[in-house]
N, C-alpha and C positions, 0 to 999 in steps of 0.2 A: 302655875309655874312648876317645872319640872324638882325636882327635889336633888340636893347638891350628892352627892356621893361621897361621905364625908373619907372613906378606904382609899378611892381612885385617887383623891387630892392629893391623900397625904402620901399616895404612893408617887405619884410624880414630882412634889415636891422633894421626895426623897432621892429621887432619881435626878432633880436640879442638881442637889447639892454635891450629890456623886461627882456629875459633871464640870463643876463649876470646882470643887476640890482637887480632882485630877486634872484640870487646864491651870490651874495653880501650883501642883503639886512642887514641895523643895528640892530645886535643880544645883547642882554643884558645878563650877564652870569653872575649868581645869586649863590651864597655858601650859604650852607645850611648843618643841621645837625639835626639827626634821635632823633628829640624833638616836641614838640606839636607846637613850634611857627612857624615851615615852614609847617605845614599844608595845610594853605590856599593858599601859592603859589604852593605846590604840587596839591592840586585840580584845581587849575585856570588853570593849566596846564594840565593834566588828561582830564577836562572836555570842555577843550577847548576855554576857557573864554581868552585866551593870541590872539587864533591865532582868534578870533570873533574882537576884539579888535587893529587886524594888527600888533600885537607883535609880535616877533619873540625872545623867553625868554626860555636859555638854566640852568636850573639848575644843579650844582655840588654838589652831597653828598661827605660830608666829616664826616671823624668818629672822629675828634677830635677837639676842637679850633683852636689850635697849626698851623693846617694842613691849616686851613680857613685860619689864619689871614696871615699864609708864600702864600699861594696863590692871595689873598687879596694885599698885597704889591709887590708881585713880578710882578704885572700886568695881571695875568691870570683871576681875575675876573672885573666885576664892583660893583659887592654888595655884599652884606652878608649879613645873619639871625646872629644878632649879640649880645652883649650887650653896654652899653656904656663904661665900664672898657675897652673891645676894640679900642671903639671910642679914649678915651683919650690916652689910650696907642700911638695908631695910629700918633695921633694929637702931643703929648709929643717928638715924632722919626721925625720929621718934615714933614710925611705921610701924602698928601690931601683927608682929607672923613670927608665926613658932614653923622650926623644922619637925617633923612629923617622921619621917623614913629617911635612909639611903637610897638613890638611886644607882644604877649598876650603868656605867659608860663608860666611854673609850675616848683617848684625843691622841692624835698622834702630830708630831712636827716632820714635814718633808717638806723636801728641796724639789725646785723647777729642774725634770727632766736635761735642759739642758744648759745647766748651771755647773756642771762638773764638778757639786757637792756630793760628799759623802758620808762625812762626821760631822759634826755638832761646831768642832772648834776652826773648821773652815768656813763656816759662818756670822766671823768676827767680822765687826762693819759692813754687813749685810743688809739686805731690807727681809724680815720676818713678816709675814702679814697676819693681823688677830686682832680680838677685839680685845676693849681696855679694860684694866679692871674688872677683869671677870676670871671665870677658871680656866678658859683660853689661856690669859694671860698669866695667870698665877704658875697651871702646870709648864709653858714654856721659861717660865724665872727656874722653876727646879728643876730642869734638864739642864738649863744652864748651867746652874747651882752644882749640879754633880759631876758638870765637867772641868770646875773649876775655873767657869765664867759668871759674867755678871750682866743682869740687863745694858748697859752700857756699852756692851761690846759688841753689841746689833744696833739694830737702826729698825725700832718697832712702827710700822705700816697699820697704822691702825682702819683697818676695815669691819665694820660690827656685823655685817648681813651674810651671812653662810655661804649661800649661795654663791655669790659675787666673791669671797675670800677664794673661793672655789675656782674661779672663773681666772681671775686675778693672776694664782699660779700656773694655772693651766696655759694662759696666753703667755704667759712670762713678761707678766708687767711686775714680778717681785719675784725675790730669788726664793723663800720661802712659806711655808704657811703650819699654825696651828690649825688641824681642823677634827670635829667630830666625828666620830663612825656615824653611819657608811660613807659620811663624802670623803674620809682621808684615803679610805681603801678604794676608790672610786679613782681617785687622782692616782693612786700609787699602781690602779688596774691601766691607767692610761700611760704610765711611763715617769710617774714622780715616784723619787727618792724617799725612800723610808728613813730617817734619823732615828727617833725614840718615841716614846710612846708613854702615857700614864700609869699603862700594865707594867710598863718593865721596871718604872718609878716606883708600882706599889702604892699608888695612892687614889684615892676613889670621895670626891667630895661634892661629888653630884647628889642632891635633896630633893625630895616632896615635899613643898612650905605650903601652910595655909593660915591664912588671914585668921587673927584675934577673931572676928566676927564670926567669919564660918566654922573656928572651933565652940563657940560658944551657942552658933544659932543653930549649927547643923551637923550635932555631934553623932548621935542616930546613922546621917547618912555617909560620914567619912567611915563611921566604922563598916556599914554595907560595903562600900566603894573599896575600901582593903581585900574584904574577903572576896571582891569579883576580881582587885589586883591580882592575889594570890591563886586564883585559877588562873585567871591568864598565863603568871611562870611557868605554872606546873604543864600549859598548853603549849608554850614557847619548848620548854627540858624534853618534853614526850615527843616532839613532834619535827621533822625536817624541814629547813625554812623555805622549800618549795612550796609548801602547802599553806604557807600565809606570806609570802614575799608579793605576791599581787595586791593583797592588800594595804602593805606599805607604798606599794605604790601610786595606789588608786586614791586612797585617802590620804597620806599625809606628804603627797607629793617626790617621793625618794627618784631618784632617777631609775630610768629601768634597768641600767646597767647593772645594778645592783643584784638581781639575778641569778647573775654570777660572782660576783666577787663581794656580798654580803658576808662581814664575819662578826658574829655575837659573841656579847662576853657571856660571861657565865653569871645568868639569871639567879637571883637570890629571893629568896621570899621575902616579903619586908622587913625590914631590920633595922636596927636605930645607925643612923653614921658614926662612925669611931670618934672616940674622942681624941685619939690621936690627930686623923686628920679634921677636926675643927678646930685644937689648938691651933696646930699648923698653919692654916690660913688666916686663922686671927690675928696670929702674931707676925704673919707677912703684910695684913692690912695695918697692923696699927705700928709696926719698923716702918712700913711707907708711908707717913700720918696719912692714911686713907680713913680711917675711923679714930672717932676720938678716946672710944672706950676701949679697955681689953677684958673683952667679952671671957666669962666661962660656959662652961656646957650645957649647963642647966639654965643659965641667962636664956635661953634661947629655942634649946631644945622641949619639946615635949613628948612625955614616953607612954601617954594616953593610951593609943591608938596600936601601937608597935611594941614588943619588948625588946 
Protein backbone atom coordinates (compact mmCIF):
# COMPACT_ATOMS: atom_id res chain seq x y z
CA UNK A 1 0.00 0.00 0.00
CA UNK A 2 1.20 3.09 -1.10
CA UNK A 3 2.36 5.30 2.04
CA UNK A 4 -0.14 8.45 3.07
CA UNK A 5 1.92 11.77 2.61
CA UNK A 6 1.41 12.90 5.89
CA UNK A 7 2.79 17.14 4.33
CA UNK A 8 0.27 16.79 1.02
CA UNK A 9 -2.85 16.12 3.74
CA UNK A 10 -2.16 18.49 5.97
CA UNK A 11 -1.66 20.91 3.11
CA UNK A 12 -5.09 20.50 1.72
CA UNK A 13 -6.71 20.10 4.60
CA UNK A 14 -5.33 23.56 5.28
CA UNK A 15 -6.41 24.83 2.07
CA UNK A 16 -10.25 23.31 3.00
CA UNK A 17 -10.38 25.25 5.84
CA UNK A 18 -9.11 28.48 3.93
CA UNK A 19 -12.02 27.74 1.71
CA UNK A 20 -14.60 26.91 3.81
CA UNK A 21 -13.71 30.19 6.21
CA UNK A 22 -13.84 32.54 3.35
CA UNK A 23 -17.42 30.97 2.01
CA UNK A 24 -18.31 31.95 5.62
CA UNK A 25 -16.45 34.83 5.99
CA UNK A 26 -18.58 37.81 8.38
CA UNK A 27 -20.77 39.83 5.97
CA UNK A 28 -22.46 43.10 7.13
CA UNK A 29 -25.87 43.56 5.27
CA UNK A 30 -26.50 47.26 5.06
CA UNK A 31 -30.47 48.68 3.96
CA UNK A 32 -30.42 51.39 2.07
CA UNK A 33 -32.80 53.59 -0.06
CA UNK A 34 -32.52 55.53 -3.53
CA UNK A 35 -31.61 58.97 -1.69
CA UNK A 36 -28.37 61.00 -1.61
CA UNK A 37 -27.26 59.58 1.99
CA UNK A 38 -26.40 55.95 0.78
CA UNK A 39 -24.35 57.33 -1.73
CA UNK A 40 -21.07 56.90 -0.25
CA UNK A 41 -21.72 53.35 0.80
CA UNK A 42 -22.89 52.58 -2.66
CA UNK A 43 -19.43 54.06 -4.14
CA UNK A 44 -17.18 52.40 -1.26
CA UNK A 45 -18.75 49.41 -2.63
CA UNK A 46 -18.76 50.13 -6.63
CA UNK A 47 -15.13 51.10 -6.19
CA UNK A 48 -14.00 48.69 -4.18
CA UNK A 49 -13.06 50.54 -1.00
CA UNK A 50 -15.08 47.56 1.12
CA UNK A 51 -13.23 44.64 -0.25
CA UNK A 52 -9.46 46.90 -0.11
CA UNK A 53 -10.43 47.26 3.46
CA UNK A 54 -11.22 43.06 4.08
CA UNK A 55 -14.97 43.91 4.29
CA UNK A 56 -17.19 41.85 3.03
CA UNK A 57 -20.57 44.61 2.84
CA UNK A 58 -23.74 43.42 1.22
CA UNK A 59 -26.24 46.19 0.48
CA UNK A 60 -30.14 46.07 0.34
CA UNK A 61 -32.10 48.52 -1.74
CA UNK A 62 -35.30 49.06 -0.49
CA UNK A 63 -37.93 51.39 -1.93
CA UNK A 64 -39.71 52.45 1.07
CA UNK A 65 -38.77 52.93 4.98
CA UNK A 66 -41.55 50.80 5.86
CA UNK A 67 -39.80 47.87 4.01
CA UNK A 68 -36.17 48.84 5.78
CA UNK A 69 -37.33 49.09 9.14
CA UNK A 70 -39.59 45.35 8.82
CA UNK A 71 -36.28 43.99 7.44
CA UNK A 72 -34.23 45.93 10.07
CA UNK A 73 -36.15 44.05 12.98
CA UNK A 74 -37.02 41.03 11.63
CA UNK A 75 -33.13 40.11 11.57
CA UNK A 76 -32.46 40.14 7.83
CA UNK A 77 -30.23 43.15 8.15
CA UNK A 78 -27.46 44.75 10.43
CA UNK A 79 -27.71 48.38 9.38
CA UNK A 80 -29.65 50.75 7.77
CA UNK A 81 -29.32 54.24 6.10
CA UNK A 82 -31.75 55.54 8.38
CA UNK A 83 -33.08 58.44 10.51
CA UNK A 84 -33.26 58.89 14.17
CA UNK A 85 -37.34 58.92 14.15
CA UNK A 86 -36.39 55.29 13.23
CA UNK A 87 -33.92 54.92 15.76
CA UNK A 88 -36.39 55.77 18.55
CA UNK A 89 -39.16 54.12 17.06
CA UNK A 90 -36.85 51.08 17.08
CA UNK A 91 -35.61 51.66 20.82
CA UNK A 92 -39.39 52.72 22.07
CA UNK A 93 -40.65 48.48 20.51
CA UNK A 94 -37.91 47.26 22.79
CA UNK A 95 -35.62 46.66 19.41
CA UNK A 96 -31.69 46.79 20.06
CA UNK A 97 -29.86 49.43 17.67
CA UNK A 98 -27.80 52.17 18.54
CA UNK A 99 -27.09 55.30 16.04
CA UNK A 100 -23.63 54.84 14.93
CA UNK A 101 -22.98 58.21 12.51
CA UNK A 102 -24.80 61.00 10.73
CA UNK A 103 -25.78 60.76 7.41
CA UNK A 104 -25.45 63.79 5.01
CA UNK A 105 -29.27 64.18 2.96
CA UNK A 106 -31.43 66.46 1.52
CA UNK A 107 -35.70 66.47 1.35
CA UNK A 108 -37.16 69.15 -0.16
CA UNK A 109 -41.13 69.90 -0.22
CA UNK A 110 -42.50 70.99 -3.80
CA UNK A 111 -45.64 71.70 -5.31
CA UNK A 112 -47.41 70.02 -8.69
CA UNK A 113 -46.23 72.18 -11.52
CA UNK A 114 -49.66 73.05 -12.21
CA UNK A 115 -51.05 73.86 -9.01
CA UNK A 116 -50.22 77.46 -9.08
CA UNK A 117 -48.32 76.94 -5.68
CA UNK A 118 -45.62 79.04 -4.66
CA UNK A 119 -45.14 79.37 -0.74
CA UNK A 120 -45.69 77.07 1.84
CA UNK A 121 -48.77 79.08 3.34
CA UNK A 122 -50.74 78.46 0.05
CA UNK A 123 -50.71 75.09 0.85
CA UNK A 124 -53.28 75.34 3.56
CA UNK A 125 -55.94 72.49 3.07
CA UNK A 126 -53.98 70.88 0.50
CA UNK A 127 -53.05 67.31 -0.20
CA UNK A 128 -49.07 67.00 0.84
CA UNK A 129 -47.81 63.53 -0.17
CA UNK A 130 -45.10 61.53 2.43
CA UNK A 131 -44.63 58.99 4.31
CA UNK A 132 -45.80 58.77 8.14
CA UNK A 133 -43.85 59.04 10.89
CA UNK A 134 -40.73 59.20 9.38
CA UNK A 135 -38.22 62.16 8.57
CA UNK A 136 -40.42 62.90 5.53
CA UNK A 137 -42.88 63.57 7.72
CA UNK A 138 -41.15 65.20 10.68
CA UNK A 139 -38.98 67.86 8.18
CA UNK A 140 -42.43 68.71 6.54
CA UNK A 141 -44.04 69.49 10.28
CA UNK A 142 -40.93 72.00 10.62
CA UNK A 143 -41.43 73.99 7.32
CA UNK A 144 -44.67 74.24 8.63
CA UNK A 145 -43.54 75.11 11.90
CA UNK A 146 -41.62 78.04 10.60
CA UNK A 147 -44.24 79.23 8.60
CA UNK A 148 -46.26 79.71 11.32
CA UNK A 149 -48.50 76.57 10.41
CA UNK A 150 -49.39 73.43 11.67
CA UNK A 151 -49.96 69.84 10.43
CA UNK A 152 -53.61 70.49 10.45
CA UNK A 153 -53.57 72.96 8.02
CA UNK A 154 -52.73 70.33 5.15
CA UNK A 155 -54.27 67.26 4.30
CA UNK A 156 -51.19 64.59 4.76
CA UNK A 157 -51.46 61.89 1.59
CA UNK A 158 -49.73 59.34 3.04
CA UNK A 159 -47.84 57.44 0.31
CA UNK A 160 -44.44 55.47 1.94
CA UNK A 161 -42.81 54.10 -1.47
CA UNK A 162 -40.45 56.85 -3.22
CA UNK A 163 -40.90 56.26 -6.26
CA UNK A 164 -44.61 56.28 -6.55
CA UNK A 165 -44.70 59.61 -4.13
CA UNK A 166 -42.74 60.72 -7.04
CA UNK A 167 -44.96 59.55 -9.60
CA UNK A 168 -48.09 60.67 -7.65
CA UNK A 169 -47.02 64.63 -8.06
CA UNK A 170 -45.81 64.37 -11.27
CA UNK A 171 -49.25 63.16 -12.73
CA UNK A 172 -50.97 65.54 -10.39
CA UNK A 173 -52.88 63.19 -8.35
CA UNK A 174 -51.75 65.53 -5.16
CA UNK A 175 -51.01 68.99 -5.08
CA UNK A 176 -47.70 68.29 -3.25
CA UNK A 177 -44.76 66.20 -2.07
CA UNK A 178 -41.93 65.75 0.46
CA UNK A 179 -39.33 63.88 -1.25
CA UNK A 180 -35.54 62.98 -1.13
CA UNK A 181 -32.57 64.07 -3.20
CA UNK A 182 -32.31 63.23 -6.32
CA UNK A 183 -35.94 62.56 -6.81
CA UNK A 184 -37.11 66.04 -5.49
CA UNK A 185 -34.66 67.77 -7.86
CA UNK A 186 -35.69 65.31 -10.58
CA UNK A 187 -39.50 66.52 -10.14
CA UNK A 188 -38.35 70.15 -9.82
CA UNK A 189 -36.00 69.36 -13.35
CA UNK A 190 -39.46 68.31 -14.78
CA UNK A 191 -41.35 71.53 -13.91
CA UNK A 192 -42.41 71.08 -9.82
CA UNK A 193 -42.19 73.90 -7.65
CA UNK A 194 -39.49 74.20 -5.20
CA UNK A 195 -41.07 75.49 -1.57
CA UNK A 196 -38.28 74.60 1.09
CA UNK A 197 -35.97 72.40 1.84
CA UNK A 198 -34.00 70.64 5.11
CA UNK A 199 -30.89 72.76 3.96
CA UNK A 200 -32.50 75.85 4.29
CA UNK A 201 -34.17 74.47 7.90
CA UNK A 202 -30.68 73.56 9.06
CA UNK A 203 -31.47 70.38 10.19
CA UNK A 204 -29.85 66.87 9.13
CA UNK A 205 -31.29 63.78 11.11
CA UNK A 206 -30.39 61.21 8.73
CA UNK A 207 -28.36 57.92 10.75
CA UNK A 208 -26.15 54.97 10.24
CA UNK A 209 -28.10 52.57 12.83
CA UNK A 210 -26.79 49.06 13.63
CA UNK A 211 -28.33 46.23 15.35
CA UNK A 212 -27.26 45.35 19.24
CA UNK A 213 -26.11 42.26 17.58
CA UNK A 214 -23.96 43.34 14.88
CA UNK A 215 -22.43 45.93 17.32
CA UNK A 216 -21.45 43.18 19.48
CA UNK A 217 -20.63 40.27 16.93
CA UNK A 218 -19.04 42.29 14.32
CA UNK A 219 -17.32 45.20 15.77
CA UNK A 220 -13.90 44.51 13.72
CA UNK A 221 -15.91 44.74 10.56
CA UNK A 222 -18.08 48.10 11.10
CA UNK A 223 -14.94 49.75 12.06
CA UNK A 224 -13.41 48.34 8.40
CA UNK A 225 -16.58 49.42 6.83
CA UNK A 226 -16.13 53.24 8.14
CA UNK A 227 -12.85 53.52 6.96
CA UNK A 228 -13.91 52.29 3.20
CA UNK A 229 -17.02 54.94 4.16
CA UNK A 230 -14.57 57.48 4.61
CA UNK A 231 -12.76 56.89 1.28
CA UNK A 232 -15.65 56.90 -0.48
CA UNK A 233 -16.25 60.95 0.82
CA UNK A 234 -13.04 61.85 0.15
CA UNK A 235 -13.96 59.97 -3.65
CA UNK A 236 -17.34 61.81 -3.80
CA UNK A 237 -15.38 65.81 -2.51
CA UNK A 238 -12.25 65.01 -5.32
CA UNK A 239 -14.26 64.03 -7.92
CA UNK A 240 -17.17 65.42 -10.56
CA UNK A 241 -20.46 63.49 -10.26
CA UNK A 242 -19.93 62.62 -14.05
CA UNK A 243 -17.55 60.03 -13.14
CA UNK A 244 -19.83 57.95 -10.83
CA UNK A 245 -23.52 59.29 -11.76
CA UNK A 246 -23.59 55.94 -13.98
CA UNK A 247 -23.18 54.05 -11.24
CA UNK A 248 -26.11 55.46 -9.21
CA UNK A 249 -27.81 54.56 -11.84
CA UNK A 250 -26.85 51.13 -12.69
CA UNK A 251 -26.89 49.98 -9.14
CA UNK A 252 -29.22 51.58 -7.13
CA UNK A 253 -31.72 52.41 -9.70
CA UNK A 254 -31.65 56.57 -9.79
CA UNK A 255 -33.42 57.62 -12.72
CA UNK A 256 -31.15 58.65 -15.56
CA UNK A 257 -32.33 62.06 -15.56
CA UNK A 258 -30.28 62.59 -12.87
CA UNK A 259 -27.36 63.30 -14.98
CA UNK A 260 -28.20 66.37 -15.23
CA UNK A 261 -29.77 67.72 -12.56
CA UNK A 262 -27.95 65.66 -9.63
CA UNK A 263 -27.31 68.02 -6.66
CA UNK A 264 -25.17 66.71 -3.56
CA UNK A 265 -25.01 68.03 -0.39
CA UNK A 266 -21.86 68.40 1.10
CA UNK A 267 -20.35 65.07 2.15
CA UNK A 268 -18.96 64.90 5.73
CA UNK A 269 -16.71 62.22 7.02
CA UNK A 270 -18.37 60.31 9.50
CA UNK A 271 -19.45 62.18 12.48
CA UNK A 272 -21.79 61.58 15.34
CA UNK A 273 -25.56 63.36 14.58
CA UNK A 274 -25.94 66.50 16.75
CA UNK A 275 -27.47 66.52 19.70
CA UNK A 276 -29.54 69.18 18.80
CA UNK A 277 -31.09 67.50 16.11
CA UNK A 278 -31.83 64.16 18.17
CA UNK A 279 -33.39 66.18 20.81
CA UNK A 280 -35.57 67.74 18.35
CA UNK A 281 -37.04 64.83 16.96
CA UNK A 282 -37.53 63.25 20.09
CA UNK A 283 -39.30 65.64 21.42
CA UNK A 284 -41.66 65.84 18.31
CA UNK A 285 -42.22 61.97 18.63
CA UNK A 286 -42.93 62.03 22.19
CA UNK A 287 -45.42 65.88 21.83
CA UNK A 288 -47.12 63.46 19.36
CA UNK A 289 -47.27 60.35 21.86
CA UNK A 290 -45.48 58.63 19.11
CA UNK A 291 -43.02 57.01 21.59
CA UNK A 292 -43.53 56.55 25.11
CA UNK A 293 -40.10 57.50 26.42
CA UNK A 294 -38.19 60.77 26.15
CA UNK A 295 -35.22 59.45 24.98
CA UNK A 296 -31.51 61.34 25.69
CA UNK A 297 -28.54 60.99 23.44
CA UNK A 298 -26.52 58.64 25.00
CA UNK A 299 -29.94 56.31 25.35
CA UNK A 300 -29.38 55.55 21.98
CA UNK A 301 -26.34 56.84 20.48
CA UNK A 302 -23.11 54.98 20.23
CA UNK A 303 -19.66 56.88 19.91
CA UNK A 304 -17.67 53.65 19.42
CA UNK A 305 -17.10 53.58 15.99
CA UNK A 306 -17.26 57.71 15.17
CA UNK A 307 -16.01 60.66 17.25
Amino acid sequence: MEEIDLKKVLMILSLIVVMITAAFATELTIGILPDVDSIPLIIAQEKGYFKAEDVNVNLEIFKSPVNRDSALQSGNLDAAISDVLAAAFAKDNKFNIAITSMTNGSYKLIANKDAGIHNINELKGKDIAMSKNTIIEYTTDMMLKEAGMSSEDINKSIIPQIPVRLEMLQSGKVTAATLPEPLATVAISNGAVFINSSDNLNINPGILMFTKSAIEDKEKEIKKMYKAYNKAIDYINEHDKSDFVDILIKVAGFPPVIKDTLILPEYNEAEQVSEKDFNNVVNWLYNKNLINNKYNYNDIVNKEFVK
